[in-house]
N, C-alpha and C positions, 0 to 999 in steps of 0.2 A: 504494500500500500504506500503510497507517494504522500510524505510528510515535508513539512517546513519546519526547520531549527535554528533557532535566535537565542545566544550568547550573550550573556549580558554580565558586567564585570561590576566592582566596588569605582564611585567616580563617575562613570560615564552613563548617561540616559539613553543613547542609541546602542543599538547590539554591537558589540565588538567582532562580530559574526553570522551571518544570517546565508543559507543555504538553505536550497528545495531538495531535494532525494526523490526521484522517481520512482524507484521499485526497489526502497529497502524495506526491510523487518521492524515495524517501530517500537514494537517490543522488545527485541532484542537491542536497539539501539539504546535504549532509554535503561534497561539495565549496565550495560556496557559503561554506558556514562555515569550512573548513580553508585556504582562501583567503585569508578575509578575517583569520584569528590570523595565518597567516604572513606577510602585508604590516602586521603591528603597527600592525591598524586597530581599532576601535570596533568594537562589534559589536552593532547592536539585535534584540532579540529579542520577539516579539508581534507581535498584527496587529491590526489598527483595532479597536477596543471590546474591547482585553483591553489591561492594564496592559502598558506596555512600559519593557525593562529593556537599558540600554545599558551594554554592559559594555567594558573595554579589554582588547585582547589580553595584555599582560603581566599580568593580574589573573585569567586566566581558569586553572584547575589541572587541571579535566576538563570534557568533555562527553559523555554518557550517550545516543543514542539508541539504540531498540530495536523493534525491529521486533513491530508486533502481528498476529498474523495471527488473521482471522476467522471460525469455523466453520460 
């Protein structure tokens, strides 16, 4: 299912990251992720030929995914 994820850090009001995902697992993404802030790990976010943004878990304040569904 094709989700939207916005990155949002301590500081800034606009996402420090925001990407669409076409055909990933967003369950599995959103564990992946919730894993890795609560082992107060680094968290990179992108995929090869798109800017990537490495963020630390204590700097991170929300994260936005959202499910797109398509008609």
């Amino acid at each position: 299912m094709p989700y939207l994820m916005k990155v949002y850090v301590v500081g800034r009001d606009k996402p420090v990251y925001e990407s669409e995902r076409p055909d990933d697992d967003v369950k599995k993404a959103v564990r992946a992720i919730d894993e890795s802030l609560s082992n107060n790990q680094f968290v990179s976010f992108g995929m090869m030929g798109e800017e990537e943004v490495i963020v630390g878990s204590r700097n991170v304040t929300h994260i936005e995914i959202t499910a797109l569904y398509k008609e």
